[in-house]
C-alpha positions in Angstrom: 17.5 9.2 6.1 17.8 13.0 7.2 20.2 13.8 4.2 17.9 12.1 1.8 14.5 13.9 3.1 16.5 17.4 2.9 17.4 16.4 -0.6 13.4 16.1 -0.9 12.6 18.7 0.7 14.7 22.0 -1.2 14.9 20.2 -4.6 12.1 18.0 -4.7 10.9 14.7 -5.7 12.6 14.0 -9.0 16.0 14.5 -7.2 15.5 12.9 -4.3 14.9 9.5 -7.0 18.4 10.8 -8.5 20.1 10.6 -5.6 18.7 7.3 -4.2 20.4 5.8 -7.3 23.8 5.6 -5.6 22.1 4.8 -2.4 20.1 1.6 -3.6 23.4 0.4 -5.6 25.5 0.0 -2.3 22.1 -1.6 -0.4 22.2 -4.0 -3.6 25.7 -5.0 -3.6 25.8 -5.7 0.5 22.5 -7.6 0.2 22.9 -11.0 0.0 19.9 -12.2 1.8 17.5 -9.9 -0.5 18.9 -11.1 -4.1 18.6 -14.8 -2.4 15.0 -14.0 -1.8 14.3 -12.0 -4.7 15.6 -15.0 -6.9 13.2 -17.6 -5.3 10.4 -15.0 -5.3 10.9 -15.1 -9.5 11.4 -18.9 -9.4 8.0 -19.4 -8.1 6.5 -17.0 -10.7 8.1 -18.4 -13.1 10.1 -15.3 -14.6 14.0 -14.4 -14.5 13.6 -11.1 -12.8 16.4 -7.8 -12.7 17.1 -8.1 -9.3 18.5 -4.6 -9.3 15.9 -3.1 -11.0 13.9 -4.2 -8.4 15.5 -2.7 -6.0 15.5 0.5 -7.3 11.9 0.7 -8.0 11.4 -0.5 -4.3 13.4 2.6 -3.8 11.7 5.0 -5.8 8.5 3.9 -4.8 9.4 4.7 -0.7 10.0 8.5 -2.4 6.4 8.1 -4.1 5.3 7.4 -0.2 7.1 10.2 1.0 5.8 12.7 -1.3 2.3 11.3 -1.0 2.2 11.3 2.5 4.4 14.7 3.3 5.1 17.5 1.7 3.3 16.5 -2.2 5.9 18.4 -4.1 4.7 16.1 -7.2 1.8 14.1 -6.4 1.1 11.1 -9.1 -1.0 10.8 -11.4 -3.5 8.4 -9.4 -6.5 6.5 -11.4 -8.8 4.0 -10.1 -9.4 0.6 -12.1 -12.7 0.9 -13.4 -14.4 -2.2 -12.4 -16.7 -3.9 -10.6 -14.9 -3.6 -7.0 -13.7 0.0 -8.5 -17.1 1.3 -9.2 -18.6 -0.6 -5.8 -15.7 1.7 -3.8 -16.4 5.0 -5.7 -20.0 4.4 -4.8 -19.6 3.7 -0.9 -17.0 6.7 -0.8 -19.8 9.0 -2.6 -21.9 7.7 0.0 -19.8 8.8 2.8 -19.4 4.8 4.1 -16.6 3.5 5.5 -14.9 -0.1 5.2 -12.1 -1.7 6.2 -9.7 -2.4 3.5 -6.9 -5.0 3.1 -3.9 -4.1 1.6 -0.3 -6.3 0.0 3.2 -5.4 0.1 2.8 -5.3 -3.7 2.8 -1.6 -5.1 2.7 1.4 -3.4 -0.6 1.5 -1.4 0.5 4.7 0.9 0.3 6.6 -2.4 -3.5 7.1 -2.0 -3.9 9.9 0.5 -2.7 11.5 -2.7 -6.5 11.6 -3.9 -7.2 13.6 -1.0 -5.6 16.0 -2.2 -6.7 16.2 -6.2 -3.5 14.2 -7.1 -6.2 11.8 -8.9 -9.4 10.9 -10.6 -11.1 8.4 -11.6 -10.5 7.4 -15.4 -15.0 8.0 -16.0 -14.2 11.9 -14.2 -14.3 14.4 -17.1 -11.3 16.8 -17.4 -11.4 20.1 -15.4 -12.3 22.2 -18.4 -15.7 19.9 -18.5 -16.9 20.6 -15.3 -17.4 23.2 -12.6 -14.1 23.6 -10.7 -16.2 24.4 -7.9 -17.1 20.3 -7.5 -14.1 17.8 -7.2 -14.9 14.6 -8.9 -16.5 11.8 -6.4 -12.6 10.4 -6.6 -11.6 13.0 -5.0 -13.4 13.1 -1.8 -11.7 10.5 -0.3 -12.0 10.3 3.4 -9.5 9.7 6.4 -7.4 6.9 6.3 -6.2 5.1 9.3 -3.7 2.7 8.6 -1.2 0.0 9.8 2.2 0.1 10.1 4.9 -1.9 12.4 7.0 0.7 13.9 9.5 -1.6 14.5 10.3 -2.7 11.0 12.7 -0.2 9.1 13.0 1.9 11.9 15.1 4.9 10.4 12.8 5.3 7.7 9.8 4.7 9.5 11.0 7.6 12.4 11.6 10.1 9.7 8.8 9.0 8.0 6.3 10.0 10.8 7.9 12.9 11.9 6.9 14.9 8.7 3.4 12.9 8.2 0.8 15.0 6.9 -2.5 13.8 9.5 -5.3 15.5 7.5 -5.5 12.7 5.6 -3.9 9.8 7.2 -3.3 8.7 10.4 -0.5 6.0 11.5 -1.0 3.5 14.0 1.4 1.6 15.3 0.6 -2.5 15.1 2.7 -3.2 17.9 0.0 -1.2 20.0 -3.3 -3.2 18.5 -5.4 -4.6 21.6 -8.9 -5.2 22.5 -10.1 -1.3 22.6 -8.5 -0.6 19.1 -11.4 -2.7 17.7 -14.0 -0.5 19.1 -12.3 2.6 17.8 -12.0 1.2 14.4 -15.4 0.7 14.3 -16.1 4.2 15.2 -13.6 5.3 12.8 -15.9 3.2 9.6 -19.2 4.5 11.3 -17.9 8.0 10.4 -17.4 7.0 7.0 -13.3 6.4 7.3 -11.4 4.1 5.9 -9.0 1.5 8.2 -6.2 -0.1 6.0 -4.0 -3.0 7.3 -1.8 -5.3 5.6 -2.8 -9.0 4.8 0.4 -10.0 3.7 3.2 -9.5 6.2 3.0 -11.3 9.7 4.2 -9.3 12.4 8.0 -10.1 13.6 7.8 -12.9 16.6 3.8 -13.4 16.1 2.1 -16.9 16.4 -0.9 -16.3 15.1 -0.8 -17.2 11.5 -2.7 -18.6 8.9 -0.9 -20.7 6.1 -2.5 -21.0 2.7 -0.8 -21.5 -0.8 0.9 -18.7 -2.5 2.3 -19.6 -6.0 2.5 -23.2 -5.5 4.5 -22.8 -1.8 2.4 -22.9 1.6 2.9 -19.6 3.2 2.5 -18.0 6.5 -0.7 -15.1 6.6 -1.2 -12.7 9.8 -4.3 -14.0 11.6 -5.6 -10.9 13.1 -5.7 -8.9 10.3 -8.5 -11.4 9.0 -10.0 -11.6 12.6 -9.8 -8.0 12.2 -11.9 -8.1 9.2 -14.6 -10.2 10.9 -15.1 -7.9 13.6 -15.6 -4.7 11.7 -19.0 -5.8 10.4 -18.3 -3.6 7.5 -17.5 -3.8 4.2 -14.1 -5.3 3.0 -12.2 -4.4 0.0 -8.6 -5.7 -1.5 -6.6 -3.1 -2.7 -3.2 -2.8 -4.7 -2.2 0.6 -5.7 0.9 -0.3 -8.8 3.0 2.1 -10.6 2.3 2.7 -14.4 4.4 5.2 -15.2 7.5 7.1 -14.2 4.8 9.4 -11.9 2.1 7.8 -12.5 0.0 4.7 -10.2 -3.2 2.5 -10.4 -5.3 1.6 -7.8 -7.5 -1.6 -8.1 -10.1 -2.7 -5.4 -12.3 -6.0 -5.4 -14.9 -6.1 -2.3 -14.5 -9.2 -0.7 -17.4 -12.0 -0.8 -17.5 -15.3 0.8 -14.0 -16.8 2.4 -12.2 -13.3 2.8 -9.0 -15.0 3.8 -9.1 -17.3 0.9 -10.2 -14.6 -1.8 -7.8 -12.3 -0.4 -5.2 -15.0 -1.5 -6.4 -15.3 -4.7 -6.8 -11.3 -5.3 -2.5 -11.0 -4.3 -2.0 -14.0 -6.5 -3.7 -12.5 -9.9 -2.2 -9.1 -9.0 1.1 -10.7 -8.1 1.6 -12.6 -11.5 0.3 -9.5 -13.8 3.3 -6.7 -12.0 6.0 -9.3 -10.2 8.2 -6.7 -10.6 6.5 -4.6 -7.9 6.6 -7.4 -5.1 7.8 -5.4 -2.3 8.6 -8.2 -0.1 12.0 -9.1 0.5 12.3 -11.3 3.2 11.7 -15.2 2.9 8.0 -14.7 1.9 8.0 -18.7 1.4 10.0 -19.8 4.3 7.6 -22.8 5.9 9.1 -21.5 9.4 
């Protein structure tokens, strides 16, 4: 992990994806469990998959997080769906409100700080020339971000990850360390207009408290206090996927939340799931009844 982020960090992002190339090769070839998964993942879709391919975009993507979140040697070009949960979260960000947002293992989500820093727009934003350079589009004034993350899970990248997160626009928090008072400081954190961002679709290694709901025709295991979570917030909730359309390039789609938020939720991975399997970044037994 050092070698790669020094690769990053004197030649920049375009080699650091050259030299993963080798790297994601020998992860392939000793990764039975992960092509076993992989496969069943594209049974249940319903598509023969390139299960290396996959593997390198998952790769590629974690250098898309890097640069996002780090240095931003070549931030991507970032647009934000324009639709109804689009326009509704361009409108509370203009309105300096916060919400607590839900996000999947599908796509790159940590790749949205990078608005922060004018790495995107919104596709109804007129180009620079068209306006005064002086006023960033309403995309662009994105506020802080706390997010989610178990520190336990990929440990090496994770350390080397956080040691060279930029914080003026993100802050990690370890879900290992989630009690009663991070609730109330969460709340603070929307009442100043920031965004909290957890993950709906990965339960927490040794955790009981799950939810099980179908997922592609399989009953699946859902983390239960990131939906409790939800609840308690009293704020608004958006889903959000952030996918790659290009070789530097990433959309991010939102839908606010109405009615069953666990349910919807479901539904909202499901859609997104089927349109870009080939982003699914979960490689564990996602549809293990355990």
């Amino acid at each position: 992990m050092a070698f790669m982020w020094w690769v990053y960090a004197l030649f920049g992002k375009t080699a650091l994806k050259i030299a993963i190339v080798p790297v994601a090769a020998c992860i392939y070839a000793f990764a039975a469990p992960v092509r076993r998964n992989l496969r069943a993942f594209y049974a249940a879709v319903g598509q023969r998959g390139r299960l290396f391919r996959h593997v390198l975009d998952f790769a590629w993507s974690l250098a898309d997080k890097v640069d996002a979140c780090t240095r931003k040697k070549s931030l991507p070009q970032l647009t934000v769906r324009d639709d109804a949960g689009g326009r509704a979260f361009r409108e509370l960000v203009i309105a300096g409100k916060g919400a607590f947002l839900i996000s999947t293992h599908l796509g790159t989500v940590e790749v949205l700080p990078a608005l922060a820093k004018g790495g995107g727009r919104d596709k109804r934003d007129p180009p620079a020339s068209g306006r005064d350079k002086r006023d960033p589009p309403a995309s662009e004034r994105v506020p802080h971000v706390h997010a989610f993350q178990q520190m336990g899970h990929d440990v090496a990248f994770t350390r080397q990850f956080a040691t060279h997160l930029d914080t003026t626009a993100l802050t990690l928090h370890a879900v290992e360390d989630i009690g009663v008072e991070t609730a109330v400081e969460m709340q603070a954190a929307i009442g100043r207009g920031d965004l909290v961002l957890m993950a709906g679709d990965r339960v927490s290694a040794g955790s009981r408290a799950v939810l099980r709901h179908d997922f592609l025709g399989h009953d699946c295991a859902w983390p239960k206090g990131v939906f409790v979570f939800a609840r308690l917030m009293e704020s608004p909730v958006f889903f959000v996927t952030c996918v790659r359309t290009g070789w530097n390039a990433y959309e991010a789609h939102f839908e606010q939340a109405e009615g069953d938020v666990f349910d919807a939720y479901v539904r909202f991975l499901e859609c997104e799931t089927r349109a870009r399997p080939d982003q699914w970044h979960h490689f564990h037994d996602f549809f293990s009844h355990a």
